[in-house]
C-alpha positions in Angstrom: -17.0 -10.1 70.4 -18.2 -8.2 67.1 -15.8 -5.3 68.1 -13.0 -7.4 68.3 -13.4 -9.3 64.9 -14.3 -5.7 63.2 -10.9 -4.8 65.2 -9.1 -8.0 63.7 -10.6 -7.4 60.3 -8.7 -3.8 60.4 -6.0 -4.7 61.0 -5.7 -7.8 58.7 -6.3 -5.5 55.6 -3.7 -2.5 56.9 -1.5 -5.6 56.7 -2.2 -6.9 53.4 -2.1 -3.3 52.2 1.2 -2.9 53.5 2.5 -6.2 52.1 1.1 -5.4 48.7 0.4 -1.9 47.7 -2.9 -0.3 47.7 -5.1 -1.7 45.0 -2.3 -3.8 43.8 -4.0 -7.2 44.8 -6.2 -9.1 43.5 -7.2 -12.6 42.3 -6.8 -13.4 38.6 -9.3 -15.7 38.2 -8.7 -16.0 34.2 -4.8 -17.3 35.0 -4.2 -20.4 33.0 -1.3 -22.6 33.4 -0.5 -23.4 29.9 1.1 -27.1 28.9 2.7 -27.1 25.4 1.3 -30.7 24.4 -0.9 -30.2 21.1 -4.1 -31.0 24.2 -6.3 -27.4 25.0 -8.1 -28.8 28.1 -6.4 -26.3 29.9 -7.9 -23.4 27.9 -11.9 -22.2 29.3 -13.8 -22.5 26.5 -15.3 -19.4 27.6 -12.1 -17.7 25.9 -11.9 -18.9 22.5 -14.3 -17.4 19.1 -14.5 -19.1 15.9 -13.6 -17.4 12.6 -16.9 -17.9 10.7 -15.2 -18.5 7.0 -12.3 -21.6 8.3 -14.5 -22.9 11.4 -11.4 -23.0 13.2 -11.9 -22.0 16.4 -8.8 -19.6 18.5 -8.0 -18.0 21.8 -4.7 -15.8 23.0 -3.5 -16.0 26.0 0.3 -14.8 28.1 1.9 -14.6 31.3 4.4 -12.7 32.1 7.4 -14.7 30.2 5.4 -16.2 27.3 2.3 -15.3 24.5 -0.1 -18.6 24.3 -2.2 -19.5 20.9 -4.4 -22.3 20.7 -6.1 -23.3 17.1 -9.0 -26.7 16.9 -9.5 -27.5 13.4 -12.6 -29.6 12.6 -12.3 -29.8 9.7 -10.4 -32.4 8.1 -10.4 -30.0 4.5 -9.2 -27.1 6.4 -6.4 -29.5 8.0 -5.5 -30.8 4.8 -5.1 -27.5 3.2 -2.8 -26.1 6.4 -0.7 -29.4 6.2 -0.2 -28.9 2.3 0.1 -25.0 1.8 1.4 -23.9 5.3 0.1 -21.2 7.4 1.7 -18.3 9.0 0.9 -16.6 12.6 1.4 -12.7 12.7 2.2 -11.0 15.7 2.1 -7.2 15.4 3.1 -4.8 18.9 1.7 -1.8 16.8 -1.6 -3.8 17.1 -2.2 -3.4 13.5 -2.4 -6.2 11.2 0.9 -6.1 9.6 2.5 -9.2 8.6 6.2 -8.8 8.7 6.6 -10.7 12.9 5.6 -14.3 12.9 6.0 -18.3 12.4 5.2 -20.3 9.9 4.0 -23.4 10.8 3.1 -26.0 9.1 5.9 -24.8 6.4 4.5 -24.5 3.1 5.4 -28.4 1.2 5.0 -26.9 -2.2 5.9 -30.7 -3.4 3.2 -31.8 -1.4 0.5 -30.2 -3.2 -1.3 -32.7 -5.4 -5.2 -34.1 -6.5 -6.3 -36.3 -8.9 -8.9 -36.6 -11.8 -11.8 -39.0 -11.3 -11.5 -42.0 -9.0 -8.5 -40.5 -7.0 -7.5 -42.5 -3.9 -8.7 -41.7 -0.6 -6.3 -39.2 0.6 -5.7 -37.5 -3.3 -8.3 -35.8 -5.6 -11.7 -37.3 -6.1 -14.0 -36.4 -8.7 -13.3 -32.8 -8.7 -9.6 -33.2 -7.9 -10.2 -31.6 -4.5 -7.9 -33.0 -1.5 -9.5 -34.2 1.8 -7.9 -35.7 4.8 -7.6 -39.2 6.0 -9.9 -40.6 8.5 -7.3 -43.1 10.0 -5.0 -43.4 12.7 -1.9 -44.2 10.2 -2.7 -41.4 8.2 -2.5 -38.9 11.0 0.5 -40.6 12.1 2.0 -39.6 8.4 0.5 -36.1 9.0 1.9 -35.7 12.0 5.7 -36.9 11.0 5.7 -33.9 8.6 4.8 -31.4 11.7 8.6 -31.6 13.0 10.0 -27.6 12.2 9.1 -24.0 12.2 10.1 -20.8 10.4 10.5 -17.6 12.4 10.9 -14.6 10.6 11.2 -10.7 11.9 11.1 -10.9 15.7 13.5 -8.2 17.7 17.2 -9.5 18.2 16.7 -13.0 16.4 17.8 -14.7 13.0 15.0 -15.3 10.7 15.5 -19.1 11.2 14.1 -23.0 10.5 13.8 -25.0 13.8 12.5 -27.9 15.5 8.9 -27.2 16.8 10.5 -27.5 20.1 13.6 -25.5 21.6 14.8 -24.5 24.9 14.2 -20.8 25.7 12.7 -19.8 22.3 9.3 -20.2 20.0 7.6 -24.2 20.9 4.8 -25.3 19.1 2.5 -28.5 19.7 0.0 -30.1 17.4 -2.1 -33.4 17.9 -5.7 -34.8 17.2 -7.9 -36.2 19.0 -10.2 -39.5 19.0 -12.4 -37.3 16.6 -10.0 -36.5 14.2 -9.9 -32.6 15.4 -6.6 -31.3 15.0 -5.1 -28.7 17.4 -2.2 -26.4 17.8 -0.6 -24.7 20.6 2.3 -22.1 20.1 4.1 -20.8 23.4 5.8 -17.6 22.2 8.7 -15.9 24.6 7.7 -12.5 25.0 11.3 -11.1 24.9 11.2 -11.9 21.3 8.7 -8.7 21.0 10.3 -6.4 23.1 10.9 -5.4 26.8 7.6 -6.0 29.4 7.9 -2.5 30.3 7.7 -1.1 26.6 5.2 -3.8 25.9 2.4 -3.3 29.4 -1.0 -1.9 28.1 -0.1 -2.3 24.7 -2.5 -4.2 21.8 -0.8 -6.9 20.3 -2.5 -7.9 17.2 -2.6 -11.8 16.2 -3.7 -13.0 13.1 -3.3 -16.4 10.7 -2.8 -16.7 7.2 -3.7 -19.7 5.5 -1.9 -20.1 2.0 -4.2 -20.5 -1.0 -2.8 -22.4 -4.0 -2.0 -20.5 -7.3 -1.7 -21.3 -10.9 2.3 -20.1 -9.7 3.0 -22.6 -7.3 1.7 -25.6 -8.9 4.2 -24.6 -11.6 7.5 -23.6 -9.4 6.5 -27.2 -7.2 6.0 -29.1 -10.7 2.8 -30.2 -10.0 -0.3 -28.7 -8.3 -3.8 -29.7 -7.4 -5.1 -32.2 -10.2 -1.6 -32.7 -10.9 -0.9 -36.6 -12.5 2.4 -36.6 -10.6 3.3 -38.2 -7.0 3.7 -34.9 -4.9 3.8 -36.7 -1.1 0.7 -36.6 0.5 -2.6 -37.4 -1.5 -1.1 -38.1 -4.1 -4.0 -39.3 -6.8 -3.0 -38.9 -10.1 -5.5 -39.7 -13.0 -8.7 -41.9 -13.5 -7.7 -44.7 -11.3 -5.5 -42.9 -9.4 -2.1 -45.2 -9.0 0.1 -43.8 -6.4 2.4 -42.0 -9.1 -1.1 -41.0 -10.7 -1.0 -43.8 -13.5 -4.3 -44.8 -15.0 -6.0 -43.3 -18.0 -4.8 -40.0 -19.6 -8.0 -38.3 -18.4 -7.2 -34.9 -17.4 -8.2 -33.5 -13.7 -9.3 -30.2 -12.7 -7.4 -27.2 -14.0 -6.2 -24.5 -11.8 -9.0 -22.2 -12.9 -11.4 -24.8 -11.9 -9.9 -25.1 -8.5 -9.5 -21.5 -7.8 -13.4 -21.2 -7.3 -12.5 -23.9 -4.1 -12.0 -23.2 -0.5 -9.0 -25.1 -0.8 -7.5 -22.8 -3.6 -8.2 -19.3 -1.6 -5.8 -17.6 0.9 -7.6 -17.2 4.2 -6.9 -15.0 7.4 -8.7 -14.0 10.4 -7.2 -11.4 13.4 -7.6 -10.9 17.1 -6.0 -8.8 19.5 -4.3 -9.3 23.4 -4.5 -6.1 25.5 -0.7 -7.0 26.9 0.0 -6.7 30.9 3.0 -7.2 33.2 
């Protein structure tokens, strides 16, 4: 009997070799089928790290049609800052960390940008003028309406182009909180917008996000900025009081200086890199 099942056993992986290709198979336990919903559950947790400065917390992923991001944002500062300045997603084939292939998303709302001198409201500038996200279900809701397009810009054989965040065949992106208020984002990327499999297979593709800082220059070109007295969308705060168009008392909020020293007012990026294979 042992003969016979070392016999069957033989001949069972002659077989498979046949059917396959020596040392071709094998079970890809790390294969993830990916949903584009704004929900990670999919994602191990085992395969994301946390960029220490932002606390956001990332993970790459792709199959053979499509490169996979994820992004959880704790922080309701952080989210604020991404929903009001916009932040980009670089995708280099050279695996360095150039920045000229990549999405936008959130776009930049350089009208959005506003704070508040002392007594802001809750979703403008408080004592320091600095912004901080609400903690309600109606003010995600208004978050959320302003998450409807994307801006691609330098990938092989396409426009540089505004879209909805989703589209048939090309770049989808997917962002939603949770009962916690943690904000996530998913990007689904087509893989023919980089190149051809074949010139792409065992190839580093370097990832990286840029979060936009606020500058003395954009609160300018937007006509107001951070501790700005005007109505810019959201959080808007205005002066001591803060009225929804900023009315109150003349008292003057944080100057752009004085924000500069913030987390909000710095441009932040952090990098990682996919080993590409088809």
């Amino acid at each position: 009997m042992r003969k016979i099942l070392v016999l069957f056993q033989a001949i069972a992986s002659l077989l498979i070799t046949q059917l396959y290709g020596a040392g071709k198979l094998r079970t890809d336990t790390n294969r993830i089928v990916h949903t584009i919903d704004g929900n990670i559950n999919e994602w191990p947790t085992s395969r994301f790290e946390t960029d220490k400065e932002t606390q956001i917390v990332y993970s790459v992923d792709q199959d053979a049609d499509n490169i996979y991001l994820a992004l959880k944002i704790p922080s309701q500062k952080m989210q604020m800052k991404i929903l009001l300045m916009g932040m980009n997603v670089y995708l280099d084939k050279k695996g360095k960390k150039r920045e000229g292939t990549g999405v936008e998303f959130p776009v930049r709302k350089i009208n959005a940008i506003s704070g508040g001198g002392n007594g802001g409201n809750r979703n403008g500038g408080g004592q320091n003028g600095s912004v901080e996200a609400g903690n309600t279900k109606v003010d995600r809701e208004k978050m959320a309406s302003t998450l409807l397009f994307l801006k691609t810009f330098g990938f092989d054989d396409q426009d540089d182009k505004t879209q909805l965040v989703t589209q048939p065949n090309g770049i989808n992106i997917a962002a939603d909180w949770d009962d916690s208020n943690v904000l996530y984002i998913e990007y689904q990327i087509p893989v023919a917008f980089l190149g051809k499999p074949t010139d792409l297979n065992g190839k580093p593709l370097s990832v990286g996000w840029k979060i936009n800082g606020f500058t003395a220059n954009t609160g300018a070109d937007a006509g107001s900025g951070f501790g700005s007295g005007r109505s810019a969308g959201f959080g808007s705060g205005g002066g001591r009081g803060g009225g929804r168009n900023g009315g109150g008392s003349s008292t003057q909020s944080t100057t752009p200086s004085q924000e500069m020293n913030s987390d909000m007012a710095k441009e932040m990026s952090f990098w990682t890199k996919l080993i590409l294979k088809f």
